[in-house]
N, CA, C and O atoms as a MOPAC input file, in Angstrom:
PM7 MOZYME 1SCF
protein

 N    105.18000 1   107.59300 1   137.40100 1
 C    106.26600 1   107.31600 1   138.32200 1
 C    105.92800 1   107.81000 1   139.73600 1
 O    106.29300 1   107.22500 1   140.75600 1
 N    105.18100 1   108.96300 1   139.70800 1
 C    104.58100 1   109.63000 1   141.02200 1
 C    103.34900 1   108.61200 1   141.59700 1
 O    103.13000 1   108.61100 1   142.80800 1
 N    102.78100 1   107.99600 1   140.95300 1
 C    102.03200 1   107.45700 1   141.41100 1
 C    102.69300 1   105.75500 1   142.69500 1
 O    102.41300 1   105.35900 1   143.82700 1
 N    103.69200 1   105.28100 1   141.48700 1
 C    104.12400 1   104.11000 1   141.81300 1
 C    105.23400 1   104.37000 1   143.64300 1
 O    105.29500 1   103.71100 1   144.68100 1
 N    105.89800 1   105.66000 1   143.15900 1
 C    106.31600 1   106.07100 1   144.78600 1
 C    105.33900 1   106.30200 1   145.88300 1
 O    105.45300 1   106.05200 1   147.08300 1
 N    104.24200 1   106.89100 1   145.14500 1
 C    103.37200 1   107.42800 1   146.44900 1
 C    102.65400 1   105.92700 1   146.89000 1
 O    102.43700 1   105.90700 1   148.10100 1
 N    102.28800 1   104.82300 1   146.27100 1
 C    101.49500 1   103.76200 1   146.44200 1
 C    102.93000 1   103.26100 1   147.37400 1
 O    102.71200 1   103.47500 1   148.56700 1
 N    104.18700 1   102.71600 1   147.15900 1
 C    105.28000 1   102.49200 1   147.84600 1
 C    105.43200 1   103.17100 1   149.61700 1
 O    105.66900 1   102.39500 1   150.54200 1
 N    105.30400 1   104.26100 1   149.78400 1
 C    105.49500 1   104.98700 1   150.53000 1
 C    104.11200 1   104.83400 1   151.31900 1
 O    104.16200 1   104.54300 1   152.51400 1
 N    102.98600 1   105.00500 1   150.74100 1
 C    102.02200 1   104.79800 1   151.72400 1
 C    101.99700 1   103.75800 1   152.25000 1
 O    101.79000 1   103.73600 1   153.46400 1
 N    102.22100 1   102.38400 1   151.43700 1
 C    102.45600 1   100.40700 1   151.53700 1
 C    103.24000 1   100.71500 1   153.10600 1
 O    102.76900 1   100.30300 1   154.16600 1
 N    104.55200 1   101.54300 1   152.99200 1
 C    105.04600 1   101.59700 1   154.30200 1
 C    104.68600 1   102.09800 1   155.12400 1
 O    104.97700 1   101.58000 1   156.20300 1
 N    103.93500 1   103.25300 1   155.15800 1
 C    103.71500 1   103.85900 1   155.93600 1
 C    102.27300 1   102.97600 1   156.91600 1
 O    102.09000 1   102.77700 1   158.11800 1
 N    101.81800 1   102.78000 1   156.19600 1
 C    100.39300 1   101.06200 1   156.71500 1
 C    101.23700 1   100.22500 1   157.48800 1
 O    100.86500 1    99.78700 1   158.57600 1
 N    102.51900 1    99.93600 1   156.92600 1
 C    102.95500 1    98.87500 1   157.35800 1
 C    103.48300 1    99.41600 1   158.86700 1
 O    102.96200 1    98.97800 1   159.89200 1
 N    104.43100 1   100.28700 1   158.89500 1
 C    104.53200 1   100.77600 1   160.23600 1
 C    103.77500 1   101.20600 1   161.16800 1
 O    104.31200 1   101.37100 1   162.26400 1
 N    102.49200 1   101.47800 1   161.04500 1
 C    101.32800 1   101.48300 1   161.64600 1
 C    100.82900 1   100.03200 1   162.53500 1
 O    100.88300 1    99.60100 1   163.68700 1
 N    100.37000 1    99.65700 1   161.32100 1
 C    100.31200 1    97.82500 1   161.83400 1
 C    101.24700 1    97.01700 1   162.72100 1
 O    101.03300 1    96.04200 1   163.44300 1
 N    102.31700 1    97.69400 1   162.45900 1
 C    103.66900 1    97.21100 1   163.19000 1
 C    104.17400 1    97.52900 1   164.28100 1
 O    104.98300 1    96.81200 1   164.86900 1
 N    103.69900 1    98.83700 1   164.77100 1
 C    104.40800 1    99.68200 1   165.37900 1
 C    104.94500 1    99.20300 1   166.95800 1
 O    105.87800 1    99.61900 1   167.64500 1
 N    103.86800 1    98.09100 1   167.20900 1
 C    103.97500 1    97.06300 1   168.68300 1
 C    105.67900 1    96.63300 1   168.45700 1
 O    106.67100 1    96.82900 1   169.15900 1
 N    105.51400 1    96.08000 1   167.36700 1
 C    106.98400 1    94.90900 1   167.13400 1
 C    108.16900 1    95.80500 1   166.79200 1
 O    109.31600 1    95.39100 1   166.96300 1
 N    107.86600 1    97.28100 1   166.21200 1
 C    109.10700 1    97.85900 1   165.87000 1
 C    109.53100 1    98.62600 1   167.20000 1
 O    110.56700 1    99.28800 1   167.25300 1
 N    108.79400 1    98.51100 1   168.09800 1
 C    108.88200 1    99.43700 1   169.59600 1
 C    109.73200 1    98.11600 1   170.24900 1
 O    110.71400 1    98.16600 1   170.98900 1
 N    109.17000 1    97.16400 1   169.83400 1
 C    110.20100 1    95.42700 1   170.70900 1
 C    111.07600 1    95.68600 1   170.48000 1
 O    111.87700 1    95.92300 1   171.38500 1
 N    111.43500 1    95.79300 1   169.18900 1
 C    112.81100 1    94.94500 1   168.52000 1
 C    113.77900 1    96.52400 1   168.38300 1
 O    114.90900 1    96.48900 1   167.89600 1
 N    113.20700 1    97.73900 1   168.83700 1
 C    114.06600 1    98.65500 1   168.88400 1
 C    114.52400 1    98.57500 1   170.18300 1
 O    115.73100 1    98.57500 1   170.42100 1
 N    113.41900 1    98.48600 1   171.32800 1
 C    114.19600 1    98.08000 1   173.02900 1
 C    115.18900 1    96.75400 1   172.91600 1
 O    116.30200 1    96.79300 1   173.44000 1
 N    114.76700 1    95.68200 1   172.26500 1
 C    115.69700 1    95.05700 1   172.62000 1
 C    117.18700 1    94.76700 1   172.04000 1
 O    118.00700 1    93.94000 1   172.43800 1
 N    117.31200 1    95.98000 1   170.66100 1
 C    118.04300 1    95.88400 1   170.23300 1
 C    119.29100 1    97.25500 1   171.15200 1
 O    120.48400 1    97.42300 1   170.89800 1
 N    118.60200 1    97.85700 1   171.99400 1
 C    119.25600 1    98.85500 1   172.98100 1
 C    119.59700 1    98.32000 1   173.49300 1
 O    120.80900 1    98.11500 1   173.56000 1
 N    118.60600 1    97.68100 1   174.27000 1
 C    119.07200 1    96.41800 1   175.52300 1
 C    120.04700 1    95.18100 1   175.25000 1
 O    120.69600 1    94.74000 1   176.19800 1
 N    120.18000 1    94.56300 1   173.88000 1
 C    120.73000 1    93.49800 1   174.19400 1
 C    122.36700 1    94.03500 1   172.93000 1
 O    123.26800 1    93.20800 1   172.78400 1
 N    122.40500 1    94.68700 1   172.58800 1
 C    123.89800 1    95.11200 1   171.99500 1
 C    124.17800 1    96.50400 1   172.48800 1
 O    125.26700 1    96.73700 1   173.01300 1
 N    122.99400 1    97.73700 1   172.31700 1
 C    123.91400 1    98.88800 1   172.59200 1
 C    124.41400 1    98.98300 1   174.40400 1
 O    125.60300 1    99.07500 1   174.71000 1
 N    123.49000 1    98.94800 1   175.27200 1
 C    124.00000 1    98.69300 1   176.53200 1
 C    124.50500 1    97.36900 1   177.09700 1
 O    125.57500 1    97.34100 1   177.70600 1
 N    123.96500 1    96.56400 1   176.96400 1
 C    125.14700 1    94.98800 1   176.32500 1
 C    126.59000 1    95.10300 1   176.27900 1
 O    127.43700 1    94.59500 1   177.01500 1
 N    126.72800 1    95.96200 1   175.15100 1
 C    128.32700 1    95.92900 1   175.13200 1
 C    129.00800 1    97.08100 1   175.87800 1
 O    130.21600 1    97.01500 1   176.10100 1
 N    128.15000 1    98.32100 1   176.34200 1
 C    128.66900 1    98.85800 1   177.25900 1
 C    129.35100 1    98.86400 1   178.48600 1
 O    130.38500 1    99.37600 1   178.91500 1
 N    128.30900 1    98.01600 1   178.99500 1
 C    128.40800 1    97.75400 1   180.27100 1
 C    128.84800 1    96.28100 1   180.97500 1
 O    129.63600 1    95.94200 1   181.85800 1
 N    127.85300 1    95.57500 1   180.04800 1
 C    127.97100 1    93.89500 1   181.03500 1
 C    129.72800 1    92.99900 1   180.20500 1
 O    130.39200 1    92.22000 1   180.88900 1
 N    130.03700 1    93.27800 1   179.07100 1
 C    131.20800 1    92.76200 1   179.21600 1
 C    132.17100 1    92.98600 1   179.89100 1
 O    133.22900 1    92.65200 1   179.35900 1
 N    132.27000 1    93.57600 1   181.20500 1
 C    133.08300 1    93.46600 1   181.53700 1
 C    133.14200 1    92.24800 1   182.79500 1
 O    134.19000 1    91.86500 1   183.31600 1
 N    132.15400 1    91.89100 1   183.04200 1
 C    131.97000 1    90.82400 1   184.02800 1
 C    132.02000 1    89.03400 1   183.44500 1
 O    132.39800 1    88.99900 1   182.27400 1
 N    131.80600 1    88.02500 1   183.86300 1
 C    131.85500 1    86.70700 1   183.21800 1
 C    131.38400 1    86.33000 1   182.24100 1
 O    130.15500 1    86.27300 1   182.20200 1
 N    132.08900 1    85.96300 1   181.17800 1
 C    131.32900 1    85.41400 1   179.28500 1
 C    130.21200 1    84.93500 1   179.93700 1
 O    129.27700 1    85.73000 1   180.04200 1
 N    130.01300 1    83.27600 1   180.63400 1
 C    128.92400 1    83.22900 1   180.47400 1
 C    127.85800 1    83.99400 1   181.28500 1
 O    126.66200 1    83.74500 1   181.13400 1
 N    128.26800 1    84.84300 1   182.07000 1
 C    127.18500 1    85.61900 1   182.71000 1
 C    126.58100 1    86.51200 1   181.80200 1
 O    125.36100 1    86.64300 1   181.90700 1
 N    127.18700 1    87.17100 1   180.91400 1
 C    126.96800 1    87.94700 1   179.22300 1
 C    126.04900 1    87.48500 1   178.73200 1
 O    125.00300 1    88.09700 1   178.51800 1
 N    126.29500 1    86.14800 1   178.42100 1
 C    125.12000 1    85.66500 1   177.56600 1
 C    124.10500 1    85.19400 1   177.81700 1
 O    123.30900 1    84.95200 1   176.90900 1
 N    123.82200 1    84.92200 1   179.09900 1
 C    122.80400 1    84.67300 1   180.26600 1
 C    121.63200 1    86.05200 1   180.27000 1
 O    120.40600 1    86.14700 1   180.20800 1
 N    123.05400 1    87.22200 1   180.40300 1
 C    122.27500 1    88.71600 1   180.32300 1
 C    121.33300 1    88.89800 1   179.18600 1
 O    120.10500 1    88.84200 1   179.24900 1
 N    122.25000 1    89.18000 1   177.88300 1
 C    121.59300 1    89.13400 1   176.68200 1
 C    120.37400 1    88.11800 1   176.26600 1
 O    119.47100 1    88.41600 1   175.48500 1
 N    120.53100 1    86.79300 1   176.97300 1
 C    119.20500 1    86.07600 1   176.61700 1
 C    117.99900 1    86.78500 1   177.06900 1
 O    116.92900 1    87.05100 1   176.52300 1
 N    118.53200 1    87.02400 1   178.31400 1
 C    116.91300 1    88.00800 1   179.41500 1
 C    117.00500 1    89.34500 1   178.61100 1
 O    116.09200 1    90.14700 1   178.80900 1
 N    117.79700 1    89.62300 1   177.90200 1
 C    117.45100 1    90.97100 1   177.44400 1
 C    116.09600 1    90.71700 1   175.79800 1
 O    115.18600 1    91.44800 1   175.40600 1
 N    116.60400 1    89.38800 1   175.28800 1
 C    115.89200 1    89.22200 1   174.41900 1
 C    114.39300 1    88.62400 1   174.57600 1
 O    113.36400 1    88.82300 1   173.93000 1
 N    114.71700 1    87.72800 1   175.81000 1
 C    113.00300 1    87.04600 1   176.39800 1
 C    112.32800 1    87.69900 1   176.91100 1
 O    111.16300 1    87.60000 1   176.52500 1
 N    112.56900 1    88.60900 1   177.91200 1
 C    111.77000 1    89.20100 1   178.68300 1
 C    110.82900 1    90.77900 1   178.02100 1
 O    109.92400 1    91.45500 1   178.51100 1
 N    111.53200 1    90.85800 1   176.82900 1
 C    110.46700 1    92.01900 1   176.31700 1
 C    109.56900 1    91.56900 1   175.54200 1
 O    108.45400 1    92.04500 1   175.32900 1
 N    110.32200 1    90.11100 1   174.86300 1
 C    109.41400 1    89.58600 1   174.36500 1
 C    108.14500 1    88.82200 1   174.85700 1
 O    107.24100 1    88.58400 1   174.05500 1
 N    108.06900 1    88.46100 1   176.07000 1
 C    107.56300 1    87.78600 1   176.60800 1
 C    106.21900 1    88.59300 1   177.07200 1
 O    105.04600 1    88.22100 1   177.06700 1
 N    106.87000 1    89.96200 1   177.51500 1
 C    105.78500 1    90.86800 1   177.80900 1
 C    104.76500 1    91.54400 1   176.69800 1
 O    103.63000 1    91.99300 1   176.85800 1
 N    105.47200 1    91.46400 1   175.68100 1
 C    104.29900 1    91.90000 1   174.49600 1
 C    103.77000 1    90.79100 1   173.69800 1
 O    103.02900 1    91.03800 1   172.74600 1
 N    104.06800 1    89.66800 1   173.98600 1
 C    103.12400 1    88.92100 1   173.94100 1
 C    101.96900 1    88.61100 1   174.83200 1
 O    100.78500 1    88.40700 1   174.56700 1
 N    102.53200 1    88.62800 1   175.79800 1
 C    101.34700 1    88.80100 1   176.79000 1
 C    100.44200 1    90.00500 1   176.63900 1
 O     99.26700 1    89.69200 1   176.44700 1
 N    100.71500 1    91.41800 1   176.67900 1
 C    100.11300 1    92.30700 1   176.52600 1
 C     99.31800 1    92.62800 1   175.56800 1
 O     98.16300 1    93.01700 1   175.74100 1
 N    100.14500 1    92.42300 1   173.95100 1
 C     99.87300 1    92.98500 1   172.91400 1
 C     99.48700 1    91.60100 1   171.88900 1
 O    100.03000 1    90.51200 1   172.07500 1
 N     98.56100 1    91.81600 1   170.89000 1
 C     98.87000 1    90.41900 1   169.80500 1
 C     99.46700 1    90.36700 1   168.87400 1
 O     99.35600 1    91.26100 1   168.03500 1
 N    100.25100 1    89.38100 1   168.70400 1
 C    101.33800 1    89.42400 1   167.69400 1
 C    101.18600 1    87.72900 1   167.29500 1
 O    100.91000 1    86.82700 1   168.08500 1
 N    101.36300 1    87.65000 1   166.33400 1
 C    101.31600 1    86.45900 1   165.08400 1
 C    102.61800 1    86.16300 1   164.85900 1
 O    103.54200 1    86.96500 1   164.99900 1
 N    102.75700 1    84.63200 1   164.39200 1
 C    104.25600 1    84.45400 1   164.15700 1
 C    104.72900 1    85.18500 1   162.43400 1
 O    105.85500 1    85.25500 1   161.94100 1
 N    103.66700 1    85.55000 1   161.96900 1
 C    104.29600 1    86.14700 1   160.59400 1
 C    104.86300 1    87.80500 1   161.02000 1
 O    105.80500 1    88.30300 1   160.40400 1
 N    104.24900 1    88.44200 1   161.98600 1
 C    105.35100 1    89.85900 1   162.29400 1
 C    106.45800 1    89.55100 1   162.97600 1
 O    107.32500 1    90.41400 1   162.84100 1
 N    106.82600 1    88.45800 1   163.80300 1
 C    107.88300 1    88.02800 1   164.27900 1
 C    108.90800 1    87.60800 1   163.29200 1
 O    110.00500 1    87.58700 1   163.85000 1
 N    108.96700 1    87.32400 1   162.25300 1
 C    109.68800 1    86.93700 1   160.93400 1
 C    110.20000 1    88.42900 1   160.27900 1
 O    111.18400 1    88.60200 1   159.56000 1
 N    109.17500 1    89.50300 1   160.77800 1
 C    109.55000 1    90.69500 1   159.59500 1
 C    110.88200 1    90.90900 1   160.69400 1
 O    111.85700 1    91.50200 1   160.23000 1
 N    110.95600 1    90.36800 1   162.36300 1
 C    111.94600 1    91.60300 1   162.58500 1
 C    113.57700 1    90.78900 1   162.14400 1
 O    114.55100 1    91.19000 1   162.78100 1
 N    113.79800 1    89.73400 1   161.12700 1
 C    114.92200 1    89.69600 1   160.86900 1
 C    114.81600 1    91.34200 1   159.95100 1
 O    115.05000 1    92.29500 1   160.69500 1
 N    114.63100 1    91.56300 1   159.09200 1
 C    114.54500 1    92.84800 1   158.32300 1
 C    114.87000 1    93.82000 1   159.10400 1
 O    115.82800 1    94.50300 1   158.74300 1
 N    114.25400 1    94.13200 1   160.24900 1
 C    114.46200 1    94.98900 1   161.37000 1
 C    115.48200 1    94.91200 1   161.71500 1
 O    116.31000 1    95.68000 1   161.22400 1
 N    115.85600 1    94.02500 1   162.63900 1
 C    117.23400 1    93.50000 1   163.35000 1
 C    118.59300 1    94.19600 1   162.22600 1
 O    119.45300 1    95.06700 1   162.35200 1
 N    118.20700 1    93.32300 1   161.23500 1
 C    119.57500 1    93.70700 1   160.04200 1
 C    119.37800 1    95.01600 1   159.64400 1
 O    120.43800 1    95.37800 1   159.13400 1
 N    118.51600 1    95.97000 1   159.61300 1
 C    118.78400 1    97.59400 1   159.10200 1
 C    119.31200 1    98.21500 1   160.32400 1
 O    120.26200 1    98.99500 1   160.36600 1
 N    118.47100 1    97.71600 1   161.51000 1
 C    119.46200 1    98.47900 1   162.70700 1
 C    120.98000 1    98.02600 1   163.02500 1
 O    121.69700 1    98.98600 1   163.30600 1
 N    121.54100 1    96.93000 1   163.04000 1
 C    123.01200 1    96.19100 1   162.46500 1
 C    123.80300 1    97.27100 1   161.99600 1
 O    124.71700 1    97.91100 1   162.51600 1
 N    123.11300 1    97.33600 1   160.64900 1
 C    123.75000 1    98.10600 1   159.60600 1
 C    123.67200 1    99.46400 1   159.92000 1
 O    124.81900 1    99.88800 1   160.05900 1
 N    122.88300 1   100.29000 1   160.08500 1
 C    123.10300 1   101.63900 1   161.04500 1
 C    124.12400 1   101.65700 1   161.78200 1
 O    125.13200 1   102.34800 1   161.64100 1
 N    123.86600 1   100.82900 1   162.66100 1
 C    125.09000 1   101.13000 1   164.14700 1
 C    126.18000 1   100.38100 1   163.74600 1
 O    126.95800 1   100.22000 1   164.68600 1
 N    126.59500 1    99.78200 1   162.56000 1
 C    128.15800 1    99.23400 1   162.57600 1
 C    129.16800 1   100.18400 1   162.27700 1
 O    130.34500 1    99.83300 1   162.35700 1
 N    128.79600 1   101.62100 1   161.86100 1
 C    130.16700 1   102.35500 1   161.68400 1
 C    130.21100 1   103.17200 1   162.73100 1
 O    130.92100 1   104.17700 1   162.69000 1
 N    129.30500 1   102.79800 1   164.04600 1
 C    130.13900 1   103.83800 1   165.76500 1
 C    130.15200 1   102.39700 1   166.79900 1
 O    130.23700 1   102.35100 1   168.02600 1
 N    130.03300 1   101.25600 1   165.78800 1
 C    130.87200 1   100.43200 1   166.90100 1
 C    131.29800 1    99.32400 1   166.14800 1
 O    130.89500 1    98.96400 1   165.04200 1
 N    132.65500 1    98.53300 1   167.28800 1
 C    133.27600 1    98.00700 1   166.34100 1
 C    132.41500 1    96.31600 1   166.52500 1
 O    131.37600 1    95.86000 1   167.00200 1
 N    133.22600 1    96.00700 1   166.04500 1
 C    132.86600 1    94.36600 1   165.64400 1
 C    132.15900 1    93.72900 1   167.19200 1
 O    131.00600 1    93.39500 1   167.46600 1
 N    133.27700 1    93.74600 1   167.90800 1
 C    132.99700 1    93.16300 1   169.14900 1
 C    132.17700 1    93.81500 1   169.75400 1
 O    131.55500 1    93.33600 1   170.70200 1
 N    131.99900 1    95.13200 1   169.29400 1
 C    130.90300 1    95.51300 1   170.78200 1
 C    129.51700 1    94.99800 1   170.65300 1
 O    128.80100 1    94.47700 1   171.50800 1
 N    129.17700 1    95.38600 1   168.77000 1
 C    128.26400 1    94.70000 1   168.41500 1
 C    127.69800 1    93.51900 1   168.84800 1
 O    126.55500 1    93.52100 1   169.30300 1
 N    128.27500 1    92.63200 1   168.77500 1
 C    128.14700 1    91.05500 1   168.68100 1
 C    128.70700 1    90.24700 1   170.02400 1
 O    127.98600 1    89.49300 1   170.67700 1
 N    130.21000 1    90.53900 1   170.36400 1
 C    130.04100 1    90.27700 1   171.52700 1
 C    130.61000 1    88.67500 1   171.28200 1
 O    131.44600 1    88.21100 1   172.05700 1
 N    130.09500 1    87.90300 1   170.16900 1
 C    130.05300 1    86.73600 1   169.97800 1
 C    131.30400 1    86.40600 1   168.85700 1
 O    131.39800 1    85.34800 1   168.23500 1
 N    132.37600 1    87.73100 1   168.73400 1
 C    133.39400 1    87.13300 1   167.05100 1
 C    134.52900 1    86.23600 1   167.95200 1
 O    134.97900 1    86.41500 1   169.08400 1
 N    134.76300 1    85.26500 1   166.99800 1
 C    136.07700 1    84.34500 1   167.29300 1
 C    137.07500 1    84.40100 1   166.44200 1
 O    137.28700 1    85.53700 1   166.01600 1
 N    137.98700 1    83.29700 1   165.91600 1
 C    138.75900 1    83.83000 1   164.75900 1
 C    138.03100 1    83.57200 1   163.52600 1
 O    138.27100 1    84.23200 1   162.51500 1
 N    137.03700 1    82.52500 1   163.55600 1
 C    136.53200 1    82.15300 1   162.38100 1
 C    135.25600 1    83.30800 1   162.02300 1
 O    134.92300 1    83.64000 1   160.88600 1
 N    134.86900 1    83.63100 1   162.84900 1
 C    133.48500 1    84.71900 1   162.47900 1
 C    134.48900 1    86.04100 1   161.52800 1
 O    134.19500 1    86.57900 1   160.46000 1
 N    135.78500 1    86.26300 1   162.45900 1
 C    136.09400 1    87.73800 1   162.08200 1
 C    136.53300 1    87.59800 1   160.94100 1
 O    136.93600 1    88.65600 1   160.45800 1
 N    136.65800 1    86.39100 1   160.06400 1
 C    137.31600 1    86.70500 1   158.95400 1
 C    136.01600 1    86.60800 1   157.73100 1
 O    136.14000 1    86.33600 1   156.53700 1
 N    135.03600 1    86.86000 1   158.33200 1
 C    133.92500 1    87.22700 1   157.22900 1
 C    133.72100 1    88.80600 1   157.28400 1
 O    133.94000 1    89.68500 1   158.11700 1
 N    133.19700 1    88.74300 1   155.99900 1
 C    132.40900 1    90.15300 1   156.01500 1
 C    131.57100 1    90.57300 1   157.39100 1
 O    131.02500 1    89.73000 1   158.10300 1
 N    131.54800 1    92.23700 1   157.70300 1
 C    131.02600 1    92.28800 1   158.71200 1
 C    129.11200 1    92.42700 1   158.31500 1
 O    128.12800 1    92.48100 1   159.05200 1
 N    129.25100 1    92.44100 1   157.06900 1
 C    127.72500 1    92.02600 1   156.64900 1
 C    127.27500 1    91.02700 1   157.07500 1
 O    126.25600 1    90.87500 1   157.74800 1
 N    128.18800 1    90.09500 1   156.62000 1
 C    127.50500 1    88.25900 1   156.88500 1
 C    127.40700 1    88.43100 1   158.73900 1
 O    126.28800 1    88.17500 1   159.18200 1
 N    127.92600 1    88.62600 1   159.24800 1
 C    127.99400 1    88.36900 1   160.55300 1
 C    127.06800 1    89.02300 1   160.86900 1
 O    126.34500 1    88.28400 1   161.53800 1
 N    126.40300 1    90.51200 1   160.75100 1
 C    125.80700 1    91.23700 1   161.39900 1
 C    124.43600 1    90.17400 1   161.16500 1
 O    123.60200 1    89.99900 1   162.05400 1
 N    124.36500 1    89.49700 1   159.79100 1
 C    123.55100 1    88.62400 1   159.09500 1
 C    122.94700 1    87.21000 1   160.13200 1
 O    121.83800 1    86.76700 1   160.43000 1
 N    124.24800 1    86.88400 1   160.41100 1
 C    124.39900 1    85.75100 1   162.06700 1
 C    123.84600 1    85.68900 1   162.78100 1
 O    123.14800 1    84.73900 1   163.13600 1
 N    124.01400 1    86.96200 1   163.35100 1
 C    123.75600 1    87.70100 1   164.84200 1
 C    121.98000 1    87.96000 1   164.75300 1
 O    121.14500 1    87.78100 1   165.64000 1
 N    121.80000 1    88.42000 1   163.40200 1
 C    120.17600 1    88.78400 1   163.19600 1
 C    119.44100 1    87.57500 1   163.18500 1
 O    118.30500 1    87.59300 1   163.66000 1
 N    120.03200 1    86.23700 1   162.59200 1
 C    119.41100 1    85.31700 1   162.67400 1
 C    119.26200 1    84.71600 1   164.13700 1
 O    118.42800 1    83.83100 1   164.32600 1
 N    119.70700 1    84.97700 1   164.71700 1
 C    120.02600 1    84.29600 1   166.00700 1
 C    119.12700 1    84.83600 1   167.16400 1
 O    118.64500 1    84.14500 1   168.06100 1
 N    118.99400 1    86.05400 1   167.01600 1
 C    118.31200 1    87.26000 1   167.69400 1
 C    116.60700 1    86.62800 1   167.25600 1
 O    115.68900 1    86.22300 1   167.97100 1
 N    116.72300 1    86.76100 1   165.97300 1
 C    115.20500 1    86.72100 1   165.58900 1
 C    115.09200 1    85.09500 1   165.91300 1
 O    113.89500 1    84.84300 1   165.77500 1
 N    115.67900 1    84.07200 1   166.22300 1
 C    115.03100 1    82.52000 1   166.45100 1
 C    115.09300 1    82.69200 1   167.70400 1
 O    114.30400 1    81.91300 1   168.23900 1
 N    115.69800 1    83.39500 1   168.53800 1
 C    115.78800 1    83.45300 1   169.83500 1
 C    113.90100 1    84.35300 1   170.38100 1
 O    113.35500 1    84.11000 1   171.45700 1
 N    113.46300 1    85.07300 1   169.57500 1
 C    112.68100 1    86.19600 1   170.05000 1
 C    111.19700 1    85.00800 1   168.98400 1
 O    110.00800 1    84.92500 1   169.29000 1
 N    111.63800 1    84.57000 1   168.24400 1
 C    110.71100 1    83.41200 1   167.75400 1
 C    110.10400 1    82.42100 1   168.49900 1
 O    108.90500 1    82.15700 1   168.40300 1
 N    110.94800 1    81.80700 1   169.30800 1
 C    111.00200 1    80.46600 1   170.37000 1
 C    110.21600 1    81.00700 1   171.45700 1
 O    109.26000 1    80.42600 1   171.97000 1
 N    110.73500 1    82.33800 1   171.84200 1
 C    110.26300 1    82.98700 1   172.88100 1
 C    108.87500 1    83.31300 1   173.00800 1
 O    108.37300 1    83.33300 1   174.13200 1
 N    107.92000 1    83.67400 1   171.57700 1
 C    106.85100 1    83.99000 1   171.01300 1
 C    106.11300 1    82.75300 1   171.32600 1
 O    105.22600 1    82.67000 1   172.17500 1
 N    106.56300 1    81.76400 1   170.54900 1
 C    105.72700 1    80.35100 1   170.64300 1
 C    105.54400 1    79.87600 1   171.69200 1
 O    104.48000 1    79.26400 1   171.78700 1
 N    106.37900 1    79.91600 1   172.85000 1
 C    106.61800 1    79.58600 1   174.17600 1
 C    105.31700 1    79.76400 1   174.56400 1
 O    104.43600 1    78.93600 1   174.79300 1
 N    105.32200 1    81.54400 1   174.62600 1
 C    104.49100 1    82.26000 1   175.01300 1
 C    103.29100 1    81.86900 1   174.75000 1
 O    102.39500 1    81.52500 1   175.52000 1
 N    103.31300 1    81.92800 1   173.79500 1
 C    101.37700 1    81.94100 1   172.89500 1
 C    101.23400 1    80.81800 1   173.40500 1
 O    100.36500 1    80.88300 1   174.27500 1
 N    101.68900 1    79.72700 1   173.29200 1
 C    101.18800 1    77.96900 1   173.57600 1
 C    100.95800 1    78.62500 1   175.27600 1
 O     99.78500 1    78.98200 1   175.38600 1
 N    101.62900 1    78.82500 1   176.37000 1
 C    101.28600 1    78.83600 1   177.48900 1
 C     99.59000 1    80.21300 1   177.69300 1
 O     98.57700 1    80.17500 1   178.39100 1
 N     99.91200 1    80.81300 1   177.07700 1
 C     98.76300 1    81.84500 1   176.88400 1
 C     97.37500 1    81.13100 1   176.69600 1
 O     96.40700 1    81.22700 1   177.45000 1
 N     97.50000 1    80.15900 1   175.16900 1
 C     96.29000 1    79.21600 1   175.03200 1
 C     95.56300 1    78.34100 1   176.29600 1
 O     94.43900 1    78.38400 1   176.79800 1
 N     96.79200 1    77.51400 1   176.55700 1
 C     96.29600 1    76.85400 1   177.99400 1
 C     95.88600 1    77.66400 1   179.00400 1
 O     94.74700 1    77.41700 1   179.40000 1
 N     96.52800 1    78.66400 1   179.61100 1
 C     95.70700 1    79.66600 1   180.09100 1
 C     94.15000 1    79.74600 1   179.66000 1
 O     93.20400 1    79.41900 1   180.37600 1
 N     94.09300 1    80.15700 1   178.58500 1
 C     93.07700 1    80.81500 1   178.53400 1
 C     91.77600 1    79.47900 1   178.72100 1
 O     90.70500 1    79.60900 1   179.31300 1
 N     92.15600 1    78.56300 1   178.20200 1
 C     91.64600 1    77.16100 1   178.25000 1
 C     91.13200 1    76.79800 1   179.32100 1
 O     89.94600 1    76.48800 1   179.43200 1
 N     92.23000 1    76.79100 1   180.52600 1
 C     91.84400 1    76.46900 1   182.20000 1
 C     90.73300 1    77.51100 1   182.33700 1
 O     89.72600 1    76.86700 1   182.63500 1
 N     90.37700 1    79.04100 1   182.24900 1
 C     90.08100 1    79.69100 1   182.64400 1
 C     88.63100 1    79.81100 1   182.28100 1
 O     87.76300 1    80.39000 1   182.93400 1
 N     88.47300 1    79.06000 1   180.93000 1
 C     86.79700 1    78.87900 1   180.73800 1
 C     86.25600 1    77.67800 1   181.48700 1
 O     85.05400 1    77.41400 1   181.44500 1

């Protein structure tokens, strides 16, 4: 049984290693685009909000792609990411600060499923952003030979 935890625990501990570029992203932009997000910028125009939050999600992404290499298969792990940090921070904030995005029909789900929403949305948003990237990166690099 000691063996099967310690093989578990090391599996992660590799894995956060390998990772550590994308878990440094998706922890800034999960500061940036809900915890100071809902601090601060709702109080100015909806759609100026979501204008904010998009640049909060492209622009870090944009830079570690450029900087750092990343594959579209670690971009997939950070739904996993996205949803454990969700779930952390939903009992010191409420629904709305979170998300930002509930109507009447969202609020009458579980705040699981939604946090569930929001992760999907985050991670196709930071996906699109990746591919963007890399395809303009290639041509780059293309012109340049």
């Amino acid at each position: 049984m000691k063996d099967k935890l310690k093989k578990i625990l090391n599996f992660i501990i590799k894995f956060l290693k390998d990772n550590k570029v994308l878990l440094i992203l998706n922890i800034l932009i999960f500061v940036l685009a809900v915890l100071i997000h809902s601090l601060y910028v709702y109080k100015i125009n909806s759609l100026l909000t979501y204008i904010i939050m998009l640049i909060y999600i492209i622009v870090p992404t944009v830079l570690a792609t450029i900087k750092f290499k990343l594959n579209k298969l670690n971009i997939l792990i950070t739904i996993v990411e996205f949803y454990i940090m969700f779930l952390l921070s939903m009992n010191y904030c409420t629904r709305y600060d979170l998300y930002g995005i509930t109507n009447s029909t969202i609020d009458s789900l579980s705040p699981y499923v939604e946090a569930l929403m929001v992760v999907f949305v985050f991670s196709a948003i930071e996906y699109m952003t990746f591919k963007i990237t890399s395809m303009h990166k290639k041509e780059s690099n293309k012109k340049n030979k």
